[in-house]
C-alpha positions in Angstrom: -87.8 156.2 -137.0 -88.0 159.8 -135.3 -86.0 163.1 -135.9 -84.4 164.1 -133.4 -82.9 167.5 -134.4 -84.8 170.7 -135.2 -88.4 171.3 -134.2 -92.0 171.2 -135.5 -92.7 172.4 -138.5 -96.4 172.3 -139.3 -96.1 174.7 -141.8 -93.5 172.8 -143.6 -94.3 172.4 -147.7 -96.2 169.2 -148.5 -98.2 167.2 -151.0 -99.1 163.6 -150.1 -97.1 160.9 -152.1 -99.2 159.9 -155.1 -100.9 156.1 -154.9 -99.2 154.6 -157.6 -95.8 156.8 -156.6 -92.8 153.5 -156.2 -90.5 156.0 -155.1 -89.0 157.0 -152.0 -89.1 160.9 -152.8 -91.3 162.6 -155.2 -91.6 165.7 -156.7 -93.9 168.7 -156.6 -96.2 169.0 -159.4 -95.6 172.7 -159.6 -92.0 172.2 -160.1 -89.7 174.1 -160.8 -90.6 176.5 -158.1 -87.8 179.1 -159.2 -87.2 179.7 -163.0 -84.3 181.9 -164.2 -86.2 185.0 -163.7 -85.0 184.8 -159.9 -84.6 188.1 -159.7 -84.0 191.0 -162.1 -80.1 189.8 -163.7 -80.6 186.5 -162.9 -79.6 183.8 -166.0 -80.5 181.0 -163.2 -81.6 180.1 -159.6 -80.1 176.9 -158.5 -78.4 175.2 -155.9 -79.7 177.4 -152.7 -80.5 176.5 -148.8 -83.5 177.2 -147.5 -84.9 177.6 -143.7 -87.7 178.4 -141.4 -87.6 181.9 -140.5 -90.1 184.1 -138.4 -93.5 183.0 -139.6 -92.0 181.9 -143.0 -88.9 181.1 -144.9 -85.3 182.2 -145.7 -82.6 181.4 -148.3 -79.5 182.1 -149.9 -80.1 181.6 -153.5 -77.3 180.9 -155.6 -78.0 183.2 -159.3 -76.0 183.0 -161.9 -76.1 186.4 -163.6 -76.8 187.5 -167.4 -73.2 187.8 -167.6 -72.8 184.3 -165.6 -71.2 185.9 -162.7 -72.0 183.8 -159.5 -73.2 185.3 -156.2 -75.6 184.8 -153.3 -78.2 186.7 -152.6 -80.9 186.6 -149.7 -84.9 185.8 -150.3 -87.9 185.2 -148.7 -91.1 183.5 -148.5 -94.6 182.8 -146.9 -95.3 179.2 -147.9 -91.7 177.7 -149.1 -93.3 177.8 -152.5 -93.3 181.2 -153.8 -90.2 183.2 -153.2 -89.0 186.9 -153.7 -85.0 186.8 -154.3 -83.2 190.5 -153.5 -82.0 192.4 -156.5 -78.7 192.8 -155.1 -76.0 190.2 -153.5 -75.5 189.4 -150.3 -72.7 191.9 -148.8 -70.6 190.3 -146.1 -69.0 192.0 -143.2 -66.1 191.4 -140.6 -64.3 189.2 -143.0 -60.1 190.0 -143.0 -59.6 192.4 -145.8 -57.4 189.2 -147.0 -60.1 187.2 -147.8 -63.0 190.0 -148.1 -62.5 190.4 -151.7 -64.6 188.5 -154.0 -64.1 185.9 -156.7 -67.1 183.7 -156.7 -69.5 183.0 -154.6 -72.0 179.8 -155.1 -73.8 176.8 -154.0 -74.8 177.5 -150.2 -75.9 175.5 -147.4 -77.4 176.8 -144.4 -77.7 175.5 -140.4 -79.2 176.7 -137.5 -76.5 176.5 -135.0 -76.5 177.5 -131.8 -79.2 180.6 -132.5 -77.5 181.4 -135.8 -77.6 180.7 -138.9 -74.5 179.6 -140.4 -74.3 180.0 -144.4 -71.3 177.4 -146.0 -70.9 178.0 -149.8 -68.1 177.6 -152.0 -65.9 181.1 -152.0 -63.4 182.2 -154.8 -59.6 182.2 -152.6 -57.3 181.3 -155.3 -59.4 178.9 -156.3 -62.6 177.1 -154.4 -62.8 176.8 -150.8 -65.2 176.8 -147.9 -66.3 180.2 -146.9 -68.4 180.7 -143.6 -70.3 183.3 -142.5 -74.0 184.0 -139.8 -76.5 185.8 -139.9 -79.8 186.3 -137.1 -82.0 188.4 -139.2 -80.8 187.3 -143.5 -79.9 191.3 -143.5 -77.0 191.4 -142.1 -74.0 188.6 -142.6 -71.1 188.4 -140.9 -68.5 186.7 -142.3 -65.6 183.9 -140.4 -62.5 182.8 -142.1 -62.7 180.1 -144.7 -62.5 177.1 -143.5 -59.8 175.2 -145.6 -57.0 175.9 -147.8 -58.3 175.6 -151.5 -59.5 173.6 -153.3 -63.2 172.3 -151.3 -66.7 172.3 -152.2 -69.7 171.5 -150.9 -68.9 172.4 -147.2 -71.9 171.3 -144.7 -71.9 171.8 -141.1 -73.9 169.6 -138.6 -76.6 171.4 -136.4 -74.7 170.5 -133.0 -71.4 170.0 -131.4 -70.6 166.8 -131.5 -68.5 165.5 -128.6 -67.3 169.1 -128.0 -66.7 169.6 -131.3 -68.2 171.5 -134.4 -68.6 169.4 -137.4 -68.2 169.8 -141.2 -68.4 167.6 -144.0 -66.4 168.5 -147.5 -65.9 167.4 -150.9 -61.7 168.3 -151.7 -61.9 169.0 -154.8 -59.4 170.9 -157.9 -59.9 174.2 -159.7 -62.0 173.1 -162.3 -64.8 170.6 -162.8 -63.4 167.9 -160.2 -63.7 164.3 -161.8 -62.9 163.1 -158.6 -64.1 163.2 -154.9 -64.6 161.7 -151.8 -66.5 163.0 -148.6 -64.5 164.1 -145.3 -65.4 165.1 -142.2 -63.3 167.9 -140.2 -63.2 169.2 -136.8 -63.2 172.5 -134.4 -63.3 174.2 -131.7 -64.2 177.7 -132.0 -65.8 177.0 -136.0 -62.4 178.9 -137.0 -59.5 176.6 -137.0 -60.6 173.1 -138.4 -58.5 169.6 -138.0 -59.1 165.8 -136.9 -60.2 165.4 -140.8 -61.7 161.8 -141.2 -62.4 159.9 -144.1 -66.4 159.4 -144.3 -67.1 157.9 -147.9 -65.5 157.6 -151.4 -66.6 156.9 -155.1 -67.7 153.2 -155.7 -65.3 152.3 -159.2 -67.6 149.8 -160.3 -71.1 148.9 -161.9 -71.7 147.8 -158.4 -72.8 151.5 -157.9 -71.5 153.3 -160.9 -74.3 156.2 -160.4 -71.3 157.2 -157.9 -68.6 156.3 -159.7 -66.9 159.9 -160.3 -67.5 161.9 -157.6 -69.5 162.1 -154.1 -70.6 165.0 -152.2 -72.6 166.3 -149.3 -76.1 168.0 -149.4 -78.3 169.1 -147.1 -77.4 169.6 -143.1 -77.3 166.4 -142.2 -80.8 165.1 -140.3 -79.8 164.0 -136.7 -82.6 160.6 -136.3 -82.7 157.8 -133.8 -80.6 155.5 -136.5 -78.1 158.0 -137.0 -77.6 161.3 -138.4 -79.6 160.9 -142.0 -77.3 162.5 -144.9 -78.5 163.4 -148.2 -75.9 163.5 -150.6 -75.2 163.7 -154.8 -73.1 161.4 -156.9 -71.9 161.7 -160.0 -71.6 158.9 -163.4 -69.0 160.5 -166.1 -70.6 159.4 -169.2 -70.1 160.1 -173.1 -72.0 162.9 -172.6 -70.6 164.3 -169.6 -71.0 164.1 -165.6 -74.8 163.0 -165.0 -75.5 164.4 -161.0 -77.8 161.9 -159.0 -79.1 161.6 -155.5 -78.4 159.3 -152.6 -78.5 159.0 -148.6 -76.3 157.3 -146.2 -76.5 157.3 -142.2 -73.6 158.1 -140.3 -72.4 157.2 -136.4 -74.4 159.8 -133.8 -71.4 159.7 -131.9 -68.1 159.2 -134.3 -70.2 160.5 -138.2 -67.7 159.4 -140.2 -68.6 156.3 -139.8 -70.9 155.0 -141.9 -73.3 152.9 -140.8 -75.2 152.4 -144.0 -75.1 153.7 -147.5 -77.5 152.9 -150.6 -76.6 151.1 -153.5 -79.4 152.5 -155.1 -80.0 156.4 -156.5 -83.1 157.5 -155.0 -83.4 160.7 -157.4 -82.0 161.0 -161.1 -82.8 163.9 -163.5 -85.5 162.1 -165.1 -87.5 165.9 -165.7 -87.5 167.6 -168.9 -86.5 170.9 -166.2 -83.7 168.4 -164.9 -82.1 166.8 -168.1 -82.6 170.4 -169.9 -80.7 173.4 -169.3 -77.2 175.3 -168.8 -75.7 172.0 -167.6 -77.9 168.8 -168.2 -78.9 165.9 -166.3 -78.2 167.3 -162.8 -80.2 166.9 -159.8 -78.1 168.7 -156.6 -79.6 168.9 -153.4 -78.8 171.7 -150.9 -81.3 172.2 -148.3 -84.1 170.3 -146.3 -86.4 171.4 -144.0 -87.8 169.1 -141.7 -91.2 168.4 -139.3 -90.0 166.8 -136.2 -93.9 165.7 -135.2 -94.3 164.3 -138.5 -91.4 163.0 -139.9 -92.3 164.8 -142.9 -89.0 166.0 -144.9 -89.1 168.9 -148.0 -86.2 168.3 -150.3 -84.8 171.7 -152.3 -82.9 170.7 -155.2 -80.8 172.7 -158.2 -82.2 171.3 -161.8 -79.8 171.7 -164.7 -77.7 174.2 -163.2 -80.8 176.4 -164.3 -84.0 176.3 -161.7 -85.1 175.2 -158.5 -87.3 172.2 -157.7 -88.4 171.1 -154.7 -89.4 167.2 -153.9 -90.7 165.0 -150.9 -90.1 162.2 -148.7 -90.4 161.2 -145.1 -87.4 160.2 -142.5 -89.3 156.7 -142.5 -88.9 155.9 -146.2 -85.4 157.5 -146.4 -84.0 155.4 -143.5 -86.3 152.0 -144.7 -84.8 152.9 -148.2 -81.1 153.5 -147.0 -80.8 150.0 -145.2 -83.0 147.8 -147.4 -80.4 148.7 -150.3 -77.0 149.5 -148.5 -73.8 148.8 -149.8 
């Protein structure tokens, strides 16, 4: 199996998969890489994207503040590993002074698109929706119209046109803490006005899967391979102690990605950590960014922990895809 989209990335964080690992993605053994102290106010550091940049790294950090306010806020860093978060948020320009004022502001993704960087996160309108904004530089960010009416989360845009066309995935969602959700895929022209929507994937309402059973939703950009494009998603088990957040993959269509292709049965990443079953929300493991080595295959997983820190894990595009079609639905 080869990657097909981004480029070489010998700099790309790594440690070997241990010899008596079973899993198809491990962890770091310095995890979590990002505690609350993010930055000077922050309560938490979680669910953030992450790219190469320059000689290093970029992100959009998602920290809650000590008054759990929710914003994004740039960073940086030399090795992937260590990371210094800005003090203050992110301020957005160019937006219409109808949708300029903020609300909320979490759980980014990011893409390389075209020679930008394209930042999707969930934005306060009257509730949650897709905001979209670019940057060149992770100083400056300029931001679009939102991409959907309310109420959306977990907006990810695909790294090329597809057919012509600009591509998003989305979880619709309500105001509040969603026990439901399905995965959609949506279409444009100009990354402004977005329509075609397709169905992708939905909940599975038995033990079959039940790991999904509640609600499903996209991570990472999806990873365009020679199977398919690779998508790392989260699904979510309501249980007598609430919503328990694990991780899965699927492989879409290259040419029509709402079609999937296959989808595991399995969970390939629970919150089996004390940092992932501990913390402002437990039992969540929510993956938001991946960076990728196209001579490699090698593949650097960041992940939000408890709604409360940053972890980062690792796998290859050979044992996700070998993983993804040995236990398919």
């Amino acid at each position: 199996m080869r990657i097909l989209s981004g480029s070489a990335l010998p700099n790309i964080p790594w440690e070997d998969k241990p010899a008596d690992c079973k899993e198809a993605i491990w962890r770091f053994t310095g995890n979590p890489i990002i505690g609350r102290d993010g930055n000077k106010r922050s309560n938490s550091v979680f669910n953030s994207a992450v790219v190469p940049f320059g000689d290093g790294f970029a992100g959009v950090f998602r920290c809650d503040s000590r008054s759990i306010s929710m914003d994004l806020f740039a960073g940086f860093s030399k090795d992937g590993y260590h990371w210094e978060i800005q003090d203050d948020p992110i301020q957005f320009i160019g937006a219409d002074k109808e949708i300029a004022p903020r609300e909320y502001r979490y759980d980014a993704r990011i893409t390389l698109l075209e020679g930008k960087y394209y930042i999707t996160w969930c934005n306060g309108y009257h509730g949650p929706t897709i905001g979209v904004a670019w940057t060149e530089d992770f100083k400056t960010f300029h931001q679009l119209e939102n991409a959907f009416l309310p109420f959306n989360r977990n907006g990810v845009l695909f790294p090329r046109k597809v057919n012509g066309m600009y591509m998003m995935l989305s979880r619709p969602s309500d105001n509040g803490h969603t026990p439901f959700g399905d995965i959609y895929l949506s279409q444009s022209k100009d990354l402004e006005f977005w329509g075609r929507h397709r169905f992708v994937f939905s909940t599975i309402k038995s033990d079959y899967s039940a790991w999904q059973s509640t609600k499903v939703g996209p991570g990472p950009a999806p990873i365009e391979t020679d199977e398919g494009w690779l998508l790392i998603y989260h699904g979510v088990l309501t249980t007598c102690n609430g919503f328990v957040y694990r991780v899965g993959t699927a492989l879409l269509d290259i040419d029509e990605p709402w079609k999937v292709k296959y989808r595991s049965k399995d969970y390939l990443m629970a919150p089996w950590e004390l940092y992932e079953c501990v913390g402002d929300v437990p039992n969540v493991v929510f993956p938001c960014a991946a960076l990728t080595d196209k001579d490699t295959g090698r593949i650097a997983i960041y992940y939000g922990c408890a709604d409360t820190v940053t972890g980062l894990a690792f796998t290859t595009v050979d044992e996700l895809v070998r993983f993804t079609k040995e236990h398919s639905v």
